[in-house]
N, CA, C and O of each residue as an XYZ file, in Angstrom:
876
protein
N      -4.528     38.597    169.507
C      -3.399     39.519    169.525
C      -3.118     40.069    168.127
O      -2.884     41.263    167.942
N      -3.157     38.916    166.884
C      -2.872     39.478    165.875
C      -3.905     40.722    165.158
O      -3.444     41.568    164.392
N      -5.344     40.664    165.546
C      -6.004     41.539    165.058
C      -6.103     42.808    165.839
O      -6.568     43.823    165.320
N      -5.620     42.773    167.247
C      -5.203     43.988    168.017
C      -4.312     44.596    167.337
O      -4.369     45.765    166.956
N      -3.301     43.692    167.126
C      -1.663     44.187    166.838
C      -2.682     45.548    165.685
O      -3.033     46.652    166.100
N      -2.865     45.164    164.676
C      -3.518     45.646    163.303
C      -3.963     47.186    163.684
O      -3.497     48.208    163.180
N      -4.959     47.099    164.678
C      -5.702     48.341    165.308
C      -4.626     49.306    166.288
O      -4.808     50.503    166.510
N      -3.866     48.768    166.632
C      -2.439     49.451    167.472
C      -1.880     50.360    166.604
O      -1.338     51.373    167.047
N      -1.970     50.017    164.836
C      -0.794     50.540    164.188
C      -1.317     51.840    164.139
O      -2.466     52.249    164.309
N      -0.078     52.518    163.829
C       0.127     53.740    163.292
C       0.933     54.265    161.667
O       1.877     53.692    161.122
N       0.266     55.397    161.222
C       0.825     55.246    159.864
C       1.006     56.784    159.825
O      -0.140     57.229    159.762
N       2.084     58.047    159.834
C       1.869     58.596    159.542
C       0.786     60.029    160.517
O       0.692     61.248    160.372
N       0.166     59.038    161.454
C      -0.817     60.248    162.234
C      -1.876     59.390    162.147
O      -2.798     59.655    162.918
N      -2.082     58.028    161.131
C      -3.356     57.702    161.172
C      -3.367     56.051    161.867
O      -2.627     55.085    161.683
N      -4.311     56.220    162.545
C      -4.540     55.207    163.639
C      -5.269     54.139    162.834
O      -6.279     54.134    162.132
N      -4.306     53.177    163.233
C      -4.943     51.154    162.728
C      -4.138     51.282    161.309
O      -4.153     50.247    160.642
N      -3.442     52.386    160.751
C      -3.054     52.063    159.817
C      -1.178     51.523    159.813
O      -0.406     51.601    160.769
N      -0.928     51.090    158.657
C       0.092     50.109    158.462
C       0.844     50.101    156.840
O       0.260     49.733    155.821
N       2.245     50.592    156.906
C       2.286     50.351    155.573
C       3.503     49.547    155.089
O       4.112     49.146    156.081
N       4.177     49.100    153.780
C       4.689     48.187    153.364
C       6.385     49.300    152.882
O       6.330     50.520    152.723
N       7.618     48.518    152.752
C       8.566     49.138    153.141
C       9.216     48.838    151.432
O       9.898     47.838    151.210
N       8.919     49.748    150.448
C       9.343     49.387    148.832
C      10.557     49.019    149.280
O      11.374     49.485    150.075
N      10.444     47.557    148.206
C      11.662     46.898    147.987
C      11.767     45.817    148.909
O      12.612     44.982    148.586
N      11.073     45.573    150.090
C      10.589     44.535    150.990
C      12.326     45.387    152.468
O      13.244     46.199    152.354
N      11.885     44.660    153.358
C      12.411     44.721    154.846
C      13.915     44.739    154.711
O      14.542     45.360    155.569
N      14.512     44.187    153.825
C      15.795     44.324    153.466
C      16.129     45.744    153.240
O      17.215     46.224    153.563
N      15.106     46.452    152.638
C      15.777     47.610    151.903
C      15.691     48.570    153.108
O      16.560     49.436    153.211
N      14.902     48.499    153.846
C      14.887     49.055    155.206
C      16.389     48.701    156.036
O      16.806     49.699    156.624
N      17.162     47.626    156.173
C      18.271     47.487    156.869
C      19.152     48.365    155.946
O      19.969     49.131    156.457
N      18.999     48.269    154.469
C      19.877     49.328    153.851
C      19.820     50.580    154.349
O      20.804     51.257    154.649
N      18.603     50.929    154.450
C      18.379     52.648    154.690
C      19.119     52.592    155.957
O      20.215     53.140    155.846
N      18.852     52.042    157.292
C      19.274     52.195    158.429
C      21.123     52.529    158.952
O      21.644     53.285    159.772
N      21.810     51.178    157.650
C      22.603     51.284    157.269
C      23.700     52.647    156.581
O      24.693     53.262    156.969
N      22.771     52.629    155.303
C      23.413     54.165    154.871
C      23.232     55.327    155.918
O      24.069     56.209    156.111
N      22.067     55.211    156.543
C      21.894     56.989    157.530
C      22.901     56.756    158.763
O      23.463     57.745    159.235
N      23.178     55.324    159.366
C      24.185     55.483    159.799
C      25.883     56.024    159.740
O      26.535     56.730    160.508
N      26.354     55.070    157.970
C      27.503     55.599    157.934
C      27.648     57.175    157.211
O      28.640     57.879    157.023
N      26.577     57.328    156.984
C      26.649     59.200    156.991
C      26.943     59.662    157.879
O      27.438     60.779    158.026
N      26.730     59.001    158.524
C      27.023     59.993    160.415
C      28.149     59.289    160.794
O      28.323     59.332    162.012
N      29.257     58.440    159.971
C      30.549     58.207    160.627
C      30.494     56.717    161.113
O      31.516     56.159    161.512
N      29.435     56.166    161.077
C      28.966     54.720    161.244
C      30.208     53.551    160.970
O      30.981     53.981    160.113
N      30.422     52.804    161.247
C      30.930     51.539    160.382
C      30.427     50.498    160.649
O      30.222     50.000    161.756
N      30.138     50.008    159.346
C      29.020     48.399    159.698
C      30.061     46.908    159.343
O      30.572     46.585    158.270
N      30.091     46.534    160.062
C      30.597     44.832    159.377
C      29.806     44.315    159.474
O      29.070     44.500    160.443
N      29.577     43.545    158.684
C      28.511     42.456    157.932
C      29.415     40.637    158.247
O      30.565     40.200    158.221
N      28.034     40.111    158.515
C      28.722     38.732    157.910
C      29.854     38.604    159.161
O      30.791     37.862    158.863
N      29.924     39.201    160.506
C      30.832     38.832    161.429
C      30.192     38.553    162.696
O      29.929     39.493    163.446
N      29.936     37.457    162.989
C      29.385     36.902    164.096
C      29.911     36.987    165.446
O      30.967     36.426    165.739
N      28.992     37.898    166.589
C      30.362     38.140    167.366
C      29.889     36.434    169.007
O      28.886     35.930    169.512
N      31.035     36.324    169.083
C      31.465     34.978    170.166
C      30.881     35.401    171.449
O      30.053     34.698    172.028
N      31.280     36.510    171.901
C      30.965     36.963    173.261
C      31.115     38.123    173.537
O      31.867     38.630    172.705
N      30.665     39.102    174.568
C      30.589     40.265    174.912
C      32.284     40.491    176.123
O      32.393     39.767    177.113
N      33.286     41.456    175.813
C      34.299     41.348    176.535
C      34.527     42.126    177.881
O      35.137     43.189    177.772
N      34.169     41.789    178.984
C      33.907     42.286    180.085
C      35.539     42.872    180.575
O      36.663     42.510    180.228
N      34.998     44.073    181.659
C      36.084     43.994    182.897
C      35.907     43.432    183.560
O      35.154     42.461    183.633
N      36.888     44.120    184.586
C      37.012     43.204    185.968
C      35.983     43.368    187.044
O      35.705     42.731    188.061
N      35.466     44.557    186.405
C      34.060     45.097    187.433
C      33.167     44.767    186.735
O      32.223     45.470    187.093
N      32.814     44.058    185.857
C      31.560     43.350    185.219
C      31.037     44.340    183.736
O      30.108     44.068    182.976
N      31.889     45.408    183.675
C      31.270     46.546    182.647
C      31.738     45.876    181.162
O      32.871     45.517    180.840
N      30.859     45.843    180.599
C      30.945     45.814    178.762
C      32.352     46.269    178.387
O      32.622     47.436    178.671
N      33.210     45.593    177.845
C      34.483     46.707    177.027
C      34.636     46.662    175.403
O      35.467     47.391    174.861
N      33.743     45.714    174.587
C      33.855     45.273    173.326
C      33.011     43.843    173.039
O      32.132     43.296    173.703
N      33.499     43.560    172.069
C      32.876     42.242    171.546
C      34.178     41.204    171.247
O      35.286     41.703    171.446
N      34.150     40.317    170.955
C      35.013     39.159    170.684
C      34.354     38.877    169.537
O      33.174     38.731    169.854
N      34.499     38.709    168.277
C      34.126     38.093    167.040
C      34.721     36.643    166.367
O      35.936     36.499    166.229
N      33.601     35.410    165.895
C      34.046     34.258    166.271
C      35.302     33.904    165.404
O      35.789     32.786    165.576
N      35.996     34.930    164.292
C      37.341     34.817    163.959
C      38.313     35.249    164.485
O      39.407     35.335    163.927
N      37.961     35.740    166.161
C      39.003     36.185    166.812
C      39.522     37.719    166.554
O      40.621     38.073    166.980
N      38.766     38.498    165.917
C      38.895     39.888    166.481
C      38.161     40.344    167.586
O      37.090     39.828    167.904
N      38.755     41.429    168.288
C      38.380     41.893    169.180
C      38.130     43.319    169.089
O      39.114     43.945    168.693
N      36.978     44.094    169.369
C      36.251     45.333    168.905
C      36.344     45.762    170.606
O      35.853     45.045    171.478
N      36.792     46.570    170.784
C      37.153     47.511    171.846
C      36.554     48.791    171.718
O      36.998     49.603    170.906
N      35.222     49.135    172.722
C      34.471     50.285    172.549
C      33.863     50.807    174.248
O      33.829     50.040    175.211
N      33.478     52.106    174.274
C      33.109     52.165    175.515
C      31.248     52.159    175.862
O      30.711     52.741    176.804
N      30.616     51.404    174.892
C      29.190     50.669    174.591
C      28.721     49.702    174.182
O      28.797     49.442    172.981
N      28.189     49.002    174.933
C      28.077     47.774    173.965
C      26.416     47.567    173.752
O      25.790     47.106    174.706
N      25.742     47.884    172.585
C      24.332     48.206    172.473
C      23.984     46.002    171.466
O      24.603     45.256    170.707
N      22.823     46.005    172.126
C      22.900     44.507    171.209
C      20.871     44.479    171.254
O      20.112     44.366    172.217
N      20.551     44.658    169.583
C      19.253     44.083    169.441
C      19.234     42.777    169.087
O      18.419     42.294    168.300
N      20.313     42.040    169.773
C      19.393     40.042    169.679
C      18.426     39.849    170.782
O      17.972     40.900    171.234
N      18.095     38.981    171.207
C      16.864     38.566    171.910
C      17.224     38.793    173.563
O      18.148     37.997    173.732
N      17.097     39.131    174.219
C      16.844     38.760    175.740
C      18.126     37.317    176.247
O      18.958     37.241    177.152
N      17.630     36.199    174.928
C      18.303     34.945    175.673
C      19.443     34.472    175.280
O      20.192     33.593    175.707
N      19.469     35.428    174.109
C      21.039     35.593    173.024
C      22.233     36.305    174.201
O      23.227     35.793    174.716
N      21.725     37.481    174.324
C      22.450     38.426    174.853
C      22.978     37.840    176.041
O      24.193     37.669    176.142
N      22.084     37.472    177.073
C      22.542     37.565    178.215
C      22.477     36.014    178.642
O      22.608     35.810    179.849
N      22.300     34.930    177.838
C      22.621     33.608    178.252
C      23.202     32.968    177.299
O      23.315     31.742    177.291
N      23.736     33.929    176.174
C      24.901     33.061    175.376
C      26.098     33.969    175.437
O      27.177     33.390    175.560
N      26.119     35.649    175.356
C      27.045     36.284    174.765
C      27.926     36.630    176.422
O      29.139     36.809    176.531
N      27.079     36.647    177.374
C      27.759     37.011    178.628
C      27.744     35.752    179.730
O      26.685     35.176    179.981
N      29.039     35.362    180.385
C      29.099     34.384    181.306
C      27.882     34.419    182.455
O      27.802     35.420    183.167
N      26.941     33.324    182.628
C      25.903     33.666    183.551
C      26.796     34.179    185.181
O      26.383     35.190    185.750
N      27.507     33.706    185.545
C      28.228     34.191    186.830
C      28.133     35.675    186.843
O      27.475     36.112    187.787
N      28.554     36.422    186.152
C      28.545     38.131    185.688
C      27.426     38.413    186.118
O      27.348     39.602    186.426
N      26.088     37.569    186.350
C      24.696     38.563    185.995
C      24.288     38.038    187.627
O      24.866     37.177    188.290
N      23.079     38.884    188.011
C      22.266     38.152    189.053
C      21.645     37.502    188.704
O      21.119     37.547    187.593
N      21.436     36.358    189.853
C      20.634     35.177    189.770
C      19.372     34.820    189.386
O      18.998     33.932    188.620
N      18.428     36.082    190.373
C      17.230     36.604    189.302
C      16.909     36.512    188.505
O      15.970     35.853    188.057
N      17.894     37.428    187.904
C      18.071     38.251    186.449
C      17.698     37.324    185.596
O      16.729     37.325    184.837
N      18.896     36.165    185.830
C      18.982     35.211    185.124
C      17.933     34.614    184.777
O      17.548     34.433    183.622
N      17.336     34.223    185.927
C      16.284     33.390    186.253
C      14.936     33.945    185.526
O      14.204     33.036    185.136
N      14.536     35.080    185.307
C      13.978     35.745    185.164
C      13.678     35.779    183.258
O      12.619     35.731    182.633
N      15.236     35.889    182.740
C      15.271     35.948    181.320
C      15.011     34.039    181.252
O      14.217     33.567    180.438
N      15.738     33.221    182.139
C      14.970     31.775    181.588
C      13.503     31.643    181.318
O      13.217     30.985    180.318
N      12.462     32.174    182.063
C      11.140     32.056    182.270
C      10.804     32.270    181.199
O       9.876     31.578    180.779
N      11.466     33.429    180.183
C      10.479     33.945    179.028
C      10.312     32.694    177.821
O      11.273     32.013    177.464
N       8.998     32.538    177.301
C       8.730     31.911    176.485
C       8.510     32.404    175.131
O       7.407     32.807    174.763
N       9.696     32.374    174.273
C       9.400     32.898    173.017
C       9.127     31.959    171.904
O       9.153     32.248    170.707
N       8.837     30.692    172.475
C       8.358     29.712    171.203
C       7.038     30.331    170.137
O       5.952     30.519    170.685
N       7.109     30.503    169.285
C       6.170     30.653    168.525
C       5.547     29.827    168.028
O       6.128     28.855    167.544
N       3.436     29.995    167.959
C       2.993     29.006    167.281
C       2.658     29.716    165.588
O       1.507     29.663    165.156
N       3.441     30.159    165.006
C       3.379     30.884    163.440
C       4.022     30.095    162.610
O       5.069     29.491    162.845
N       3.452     30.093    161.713
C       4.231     29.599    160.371
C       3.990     30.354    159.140
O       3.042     30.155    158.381
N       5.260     31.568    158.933
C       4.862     31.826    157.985
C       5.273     31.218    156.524
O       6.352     30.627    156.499
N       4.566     31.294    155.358
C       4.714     30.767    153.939
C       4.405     31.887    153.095
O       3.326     32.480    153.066
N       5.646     32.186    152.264
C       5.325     32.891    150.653
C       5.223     32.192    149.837
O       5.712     31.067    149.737
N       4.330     32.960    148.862
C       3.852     31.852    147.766
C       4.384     32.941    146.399
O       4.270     34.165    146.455
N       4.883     32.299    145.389
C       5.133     32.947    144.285
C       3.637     32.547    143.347
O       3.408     31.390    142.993
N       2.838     33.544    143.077
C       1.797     33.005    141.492
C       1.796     33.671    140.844
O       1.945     34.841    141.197
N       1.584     33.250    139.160
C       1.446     33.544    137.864
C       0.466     34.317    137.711
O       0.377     34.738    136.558
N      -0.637     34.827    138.708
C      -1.675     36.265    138.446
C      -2.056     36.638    139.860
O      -1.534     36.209    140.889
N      -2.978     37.442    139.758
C      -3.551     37.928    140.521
C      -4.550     37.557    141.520
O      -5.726     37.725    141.196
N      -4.273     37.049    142.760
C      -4.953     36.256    143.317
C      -6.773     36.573    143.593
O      -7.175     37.464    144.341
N      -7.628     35.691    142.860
C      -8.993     36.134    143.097
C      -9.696     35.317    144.207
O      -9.329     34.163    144.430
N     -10.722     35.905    144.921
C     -11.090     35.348    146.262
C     -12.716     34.855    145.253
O     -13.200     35.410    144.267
N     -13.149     33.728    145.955
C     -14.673     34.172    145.895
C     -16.408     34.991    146.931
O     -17.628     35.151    146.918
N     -15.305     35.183    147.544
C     -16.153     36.484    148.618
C     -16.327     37.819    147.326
O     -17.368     38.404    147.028
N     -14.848     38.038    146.695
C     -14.663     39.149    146.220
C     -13.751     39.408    145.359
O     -12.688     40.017    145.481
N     -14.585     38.543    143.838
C     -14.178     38.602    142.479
C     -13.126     39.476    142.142
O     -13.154     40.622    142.592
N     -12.122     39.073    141.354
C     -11.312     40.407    140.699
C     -12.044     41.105    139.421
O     -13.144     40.610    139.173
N     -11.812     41.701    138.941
C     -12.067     43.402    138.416
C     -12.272     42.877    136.993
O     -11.113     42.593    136.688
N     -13.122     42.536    135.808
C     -12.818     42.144    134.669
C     -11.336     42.351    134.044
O     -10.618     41.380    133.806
N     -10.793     44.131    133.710
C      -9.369     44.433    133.882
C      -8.285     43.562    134.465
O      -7.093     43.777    134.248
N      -8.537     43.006    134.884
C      -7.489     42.514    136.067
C      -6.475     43.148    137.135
O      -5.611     42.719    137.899
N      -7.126     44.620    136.729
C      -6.453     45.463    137.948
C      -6.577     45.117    139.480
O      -7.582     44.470    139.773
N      -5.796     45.414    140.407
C      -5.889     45.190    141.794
C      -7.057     45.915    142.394
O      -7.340     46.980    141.845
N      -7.828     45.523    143.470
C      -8.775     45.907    143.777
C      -8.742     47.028    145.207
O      -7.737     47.737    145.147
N      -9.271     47.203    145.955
C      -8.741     47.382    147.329
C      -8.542     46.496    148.604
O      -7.854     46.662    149.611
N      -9.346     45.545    148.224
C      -8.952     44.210    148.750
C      -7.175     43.914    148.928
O      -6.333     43.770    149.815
N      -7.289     43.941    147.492
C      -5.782     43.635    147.394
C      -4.396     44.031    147.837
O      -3.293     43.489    147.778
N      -4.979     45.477    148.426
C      -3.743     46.565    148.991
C      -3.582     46.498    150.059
O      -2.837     47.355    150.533
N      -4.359     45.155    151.286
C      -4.226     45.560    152.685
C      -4.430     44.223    153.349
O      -4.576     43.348    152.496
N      -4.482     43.821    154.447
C      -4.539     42.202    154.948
C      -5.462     41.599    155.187
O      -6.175     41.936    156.132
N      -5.759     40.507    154.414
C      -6.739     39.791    154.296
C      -6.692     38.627    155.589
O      -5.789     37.791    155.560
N      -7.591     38.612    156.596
C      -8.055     37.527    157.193
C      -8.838     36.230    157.103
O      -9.960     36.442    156.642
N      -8.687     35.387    157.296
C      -9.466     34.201    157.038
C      -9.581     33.217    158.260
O      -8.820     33.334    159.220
N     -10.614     32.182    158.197
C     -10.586     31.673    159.022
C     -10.629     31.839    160.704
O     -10.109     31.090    161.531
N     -11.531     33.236    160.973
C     -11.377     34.303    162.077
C     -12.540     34.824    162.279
O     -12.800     35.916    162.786
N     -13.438     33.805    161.761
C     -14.710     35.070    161.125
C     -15.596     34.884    163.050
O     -16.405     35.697    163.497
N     -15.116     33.663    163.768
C     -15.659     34.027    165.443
C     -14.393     33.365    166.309
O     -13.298     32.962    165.916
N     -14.759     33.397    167.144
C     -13.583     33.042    168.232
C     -13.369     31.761    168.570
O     -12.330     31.411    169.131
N     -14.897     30.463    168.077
C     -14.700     29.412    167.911
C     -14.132     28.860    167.045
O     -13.972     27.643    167.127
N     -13.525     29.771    165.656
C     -12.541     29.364    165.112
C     -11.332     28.749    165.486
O     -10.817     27.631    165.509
N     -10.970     30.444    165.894
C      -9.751     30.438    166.552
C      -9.348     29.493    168.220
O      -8.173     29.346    168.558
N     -10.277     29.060    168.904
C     -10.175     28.317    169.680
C      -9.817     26.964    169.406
O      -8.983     26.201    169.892
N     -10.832     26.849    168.323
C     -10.494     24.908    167.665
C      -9.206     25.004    167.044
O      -8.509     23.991    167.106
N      -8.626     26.271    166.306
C      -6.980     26.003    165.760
C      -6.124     25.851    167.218
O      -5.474     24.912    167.679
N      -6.396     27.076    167.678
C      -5.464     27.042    168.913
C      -5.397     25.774    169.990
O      -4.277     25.397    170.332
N      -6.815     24.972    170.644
C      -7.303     23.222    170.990
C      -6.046     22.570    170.054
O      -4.913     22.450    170.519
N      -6.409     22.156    168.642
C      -5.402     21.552    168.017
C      -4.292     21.563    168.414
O      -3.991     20.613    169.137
N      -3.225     22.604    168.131
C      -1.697     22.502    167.845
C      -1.687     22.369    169.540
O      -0.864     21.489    169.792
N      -2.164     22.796    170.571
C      -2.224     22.736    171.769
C      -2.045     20.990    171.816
O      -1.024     20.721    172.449
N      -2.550     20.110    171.464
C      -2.581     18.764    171.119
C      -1.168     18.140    170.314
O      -0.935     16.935    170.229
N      -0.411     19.073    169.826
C       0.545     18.491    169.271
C       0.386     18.648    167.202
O       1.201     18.447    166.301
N      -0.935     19.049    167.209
C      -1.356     19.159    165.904
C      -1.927     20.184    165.454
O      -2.836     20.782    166.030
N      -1.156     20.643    163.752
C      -1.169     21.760    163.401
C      -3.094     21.906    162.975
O      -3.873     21.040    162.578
N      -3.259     23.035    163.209
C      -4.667     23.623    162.821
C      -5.031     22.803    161.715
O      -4.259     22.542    160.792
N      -5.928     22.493    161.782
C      -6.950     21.876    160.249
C      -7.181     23.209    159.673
O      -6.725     23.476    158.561
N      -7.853     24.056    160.346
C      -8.715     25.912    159.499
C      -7.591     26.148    160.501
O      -7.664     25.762    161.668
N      -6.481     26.842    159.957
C      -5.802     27.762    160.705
C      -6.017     29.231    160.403
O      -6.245     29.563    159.239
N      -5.960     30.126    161.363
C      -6.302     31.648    160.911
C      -5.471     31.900    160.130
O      -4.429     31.322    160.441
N      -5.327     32.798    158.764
C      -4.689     33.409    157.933
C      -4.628     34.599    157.553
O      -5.610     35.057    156.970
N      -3.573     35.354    157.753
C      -3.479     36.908    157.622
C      -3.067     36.952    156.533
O      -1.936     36.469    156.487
N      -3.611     37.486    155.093
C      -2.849     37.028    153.804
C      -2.311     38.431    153.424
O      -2.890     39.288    154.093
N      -1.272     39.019    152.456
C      -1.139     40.654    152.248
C      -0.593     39.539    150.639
O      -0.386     38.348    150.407
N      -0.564     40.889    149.862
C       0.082     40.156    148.712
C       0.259     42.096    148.490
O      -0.540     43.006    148.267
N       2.139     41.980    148.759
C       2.751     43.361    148.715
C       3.204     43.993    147.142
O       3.548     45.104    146.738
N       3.069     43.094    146.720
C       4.075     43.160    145.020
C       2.494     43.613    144.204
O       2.376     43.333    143.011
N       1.542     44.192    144.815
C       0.420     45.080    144.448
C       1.285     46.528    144.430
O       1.641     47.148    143.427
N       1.472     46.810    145.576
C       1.583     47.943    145.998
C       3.347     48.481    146.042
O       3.827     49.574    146.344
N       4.129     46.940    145.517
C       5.438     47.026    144.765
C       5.965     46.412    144.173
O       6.747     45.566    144.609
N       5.689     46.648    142.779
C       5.306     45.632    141.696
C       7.349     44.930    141.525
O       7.573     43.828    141.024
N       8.105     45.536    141.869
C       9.577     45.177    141.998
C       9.815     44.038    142.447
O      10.773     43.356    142.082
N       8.774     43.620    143.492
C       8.929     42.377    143.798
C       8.631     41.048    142.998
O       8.989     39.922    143.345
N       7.890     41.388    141.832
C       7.391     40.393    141.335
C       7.775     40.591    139.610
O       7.511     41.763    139.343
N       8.331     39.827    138.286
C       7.804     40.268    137.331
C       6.772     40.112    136.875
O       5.929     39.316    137.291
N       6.651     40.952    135.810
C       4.878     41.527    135.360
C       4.034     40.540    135.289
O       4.389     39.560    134.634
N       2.922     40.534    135.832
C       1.339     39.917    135.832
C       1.852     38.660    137.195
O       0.928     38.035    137.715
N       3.006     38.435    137.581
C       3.067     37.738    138.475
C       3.307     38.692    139.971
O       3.789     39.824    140.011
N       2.941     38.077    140.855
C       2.613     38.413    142.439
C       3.431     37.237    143.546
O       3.576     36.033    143.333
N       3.785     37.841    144.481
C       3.858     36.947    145.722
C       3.354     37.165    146.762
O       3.446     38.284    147.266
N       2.552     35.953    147.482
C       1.676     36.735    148.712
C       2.700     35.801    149.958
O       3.485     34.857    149.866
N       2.112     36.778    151.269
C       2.885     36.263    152.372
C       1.753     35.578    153.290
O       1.008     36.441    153.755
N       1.575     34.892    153.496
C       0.278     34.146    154.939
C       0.909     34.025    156.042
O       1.912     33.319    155.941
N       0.732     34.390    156.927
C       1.075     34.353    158.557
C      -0.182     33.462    158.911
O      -1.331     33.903    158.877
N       0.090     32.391    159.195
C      -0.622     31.242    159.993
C      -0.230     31.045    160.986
O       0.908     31.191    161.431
N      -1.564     30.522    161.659
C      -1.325     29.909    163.390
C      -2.697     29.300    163.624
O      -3.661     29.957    163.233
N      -2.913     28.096    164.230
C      -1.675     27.828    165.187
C      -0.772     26.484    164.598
O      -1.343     25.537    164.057
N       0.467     26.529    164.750
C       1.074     25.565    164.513
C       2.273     25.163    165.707
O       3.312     25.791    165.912
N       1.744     23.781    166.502
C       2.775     23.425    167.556
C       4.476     23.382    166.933
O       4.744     23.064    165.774
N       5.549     23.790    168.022
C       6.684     23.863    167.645
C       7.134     22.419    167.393
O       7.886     22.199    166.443
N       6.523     20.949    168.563
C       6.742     20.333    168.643
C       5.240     19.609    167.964
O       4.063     19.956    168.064
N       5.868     18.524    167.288
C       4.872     17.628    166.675
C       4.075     16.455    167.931
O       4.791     15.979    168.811
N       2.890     16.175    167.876
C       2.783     15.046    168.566
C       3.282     13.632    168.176
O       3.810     13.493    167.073
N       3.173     12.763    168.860
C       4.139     11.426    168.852
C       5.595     11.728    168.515
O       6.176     10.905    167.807
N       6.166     12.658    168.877
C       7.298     12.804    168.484
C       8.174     13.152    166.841
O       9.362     13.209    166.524
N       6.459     13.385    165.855
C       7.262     13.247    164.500
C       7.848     14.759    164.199
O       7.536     15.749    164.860
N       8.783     14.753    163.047
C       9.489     15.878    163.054
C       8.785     16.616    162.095
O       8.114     15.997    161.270
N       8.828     17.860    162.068
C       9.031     18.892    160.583
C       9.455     18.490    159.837
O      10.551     19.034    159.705
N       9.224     17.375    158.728
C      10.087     16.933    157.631
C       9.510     17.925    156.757
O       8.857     18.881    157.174
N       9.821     17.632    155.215
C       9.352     18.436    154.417
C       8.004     17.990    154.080
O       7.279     18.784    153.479
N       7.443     16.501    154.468
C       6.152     15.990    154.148
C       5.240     16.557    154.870
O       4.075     16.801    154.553
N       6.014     16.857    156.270
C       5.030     17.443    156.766
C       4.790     18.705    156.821
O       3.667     19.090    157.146
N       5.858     19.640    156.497
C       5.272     21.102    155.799
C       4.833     21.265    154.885
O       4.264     22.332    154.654
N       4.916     20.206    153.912
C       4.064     20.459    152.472
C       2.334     19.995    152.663
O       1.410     20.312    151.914
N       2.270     19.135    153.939
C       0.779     18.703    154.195
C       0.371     20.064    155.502
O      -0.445     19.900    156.408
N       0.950     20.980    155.333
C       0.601     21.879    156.336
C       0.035     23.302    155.367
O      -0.807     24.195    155.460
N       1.300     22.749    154.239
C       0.671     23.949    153.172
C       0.139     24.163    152.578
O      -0.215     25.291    152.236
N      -0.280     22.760    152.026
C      -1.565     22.185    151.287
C      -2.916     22.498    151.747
O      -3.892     22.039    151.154
């Protein structure tokens, strides 16, 4: 899926391509933010809302916020999840049974773990030396895979955590963005992001996610 996802993208008009958002994903909620209250928007931040405030005929009328305001509107639009929305924020009685039933089924456990790494240079591979200069290469501007190179890879990670245990060779999608926006990093230093999998949510024998065991996952 993840190397489909890659070939799906779009950039612009150009197909499989993909690009990085200066200033990292945050600065994107800013933009979304400002073009909203240009247009009359108002955002509260930092207010968690309790529940969705129904009529008597089952229709949306506002939100309830968990300090006890109440936001009175004639829409109630919500990008949380499927199981947020409609099996925490609205009384299940309100909905059909189905429905219900239907949003229980979905399985959104993820087997990902992602890890950023802060380093002091420029990360060099040995497939594909860096540059005497130490300039970035083209390697460096786009996502590096590992551990993917056939499908019996990816079968023996995926076997594993299927077992309760995280990948020994887990696949790795590596990008290191502070190439291509150096803001993220100060000078000659970089941070890369790895999207790994597979990693079970649940440990076998019951042990937990301590930190020993994410640091022997990151290792």
């Amino acid at each position: 899926y993840v190397l489909l996802h890659h070939v799906m993208g779009e950039l612009e008009g150009r197909r499989g391509a993909w690009g990085y958002v200066a200033g990292g994903m945050g600065a994107l909620s800013q933009a979304i933010a400002q073009a909203a209250t240009a247009r009359g928007a108002h955002v509260f931040a930092e207010k968690a809302v309790c529940h969705v405030l129904l009529g008597r005929d089952g229709e949306a009328q506002g939100v309830a916020l968990q300090d006890g305001t109440e936001v009175r509107s004639k829409l109630v639009l919500s990008n949380a999840s499927p199981q947020i929305t409609f099996l925490e924020l609205i009384p299940e009685e309100q909905l059909p049974k189905d429905f219900v039933q239907r949003i229980r089924q979905v399985d959104t456990c993820s087997p990902v773990t992602k890890i950023n790494v802060a380093v002091d240079r420029l990360p060099s591979f040995l497939a594909a030396p860096n540059a005497r200069d130490g300039q970035p290469l083209p390697h460096h501007q786009c996502s590096i895979h590992l551990n993917c190179e056939d499908t019996q890879l990816l079968h023996q990670a995926f076997t594993e955590a299927a077992h309760g245990h995280p990948s020994s060779r887990p696949m790795i999608e590596l990008c290191i963005p502070s190439v291509l926006d150096p803001g993220l990093a100060p000078p000659g230093c970089h941070v890369v992001s790895l999207f790994t999998q597979y990693t079970p949510y649940v440990l076998a024998g019951g042990q937990s996610w301590d930190e020993q065991a994410r640091n022997a996952y990151a290792d």
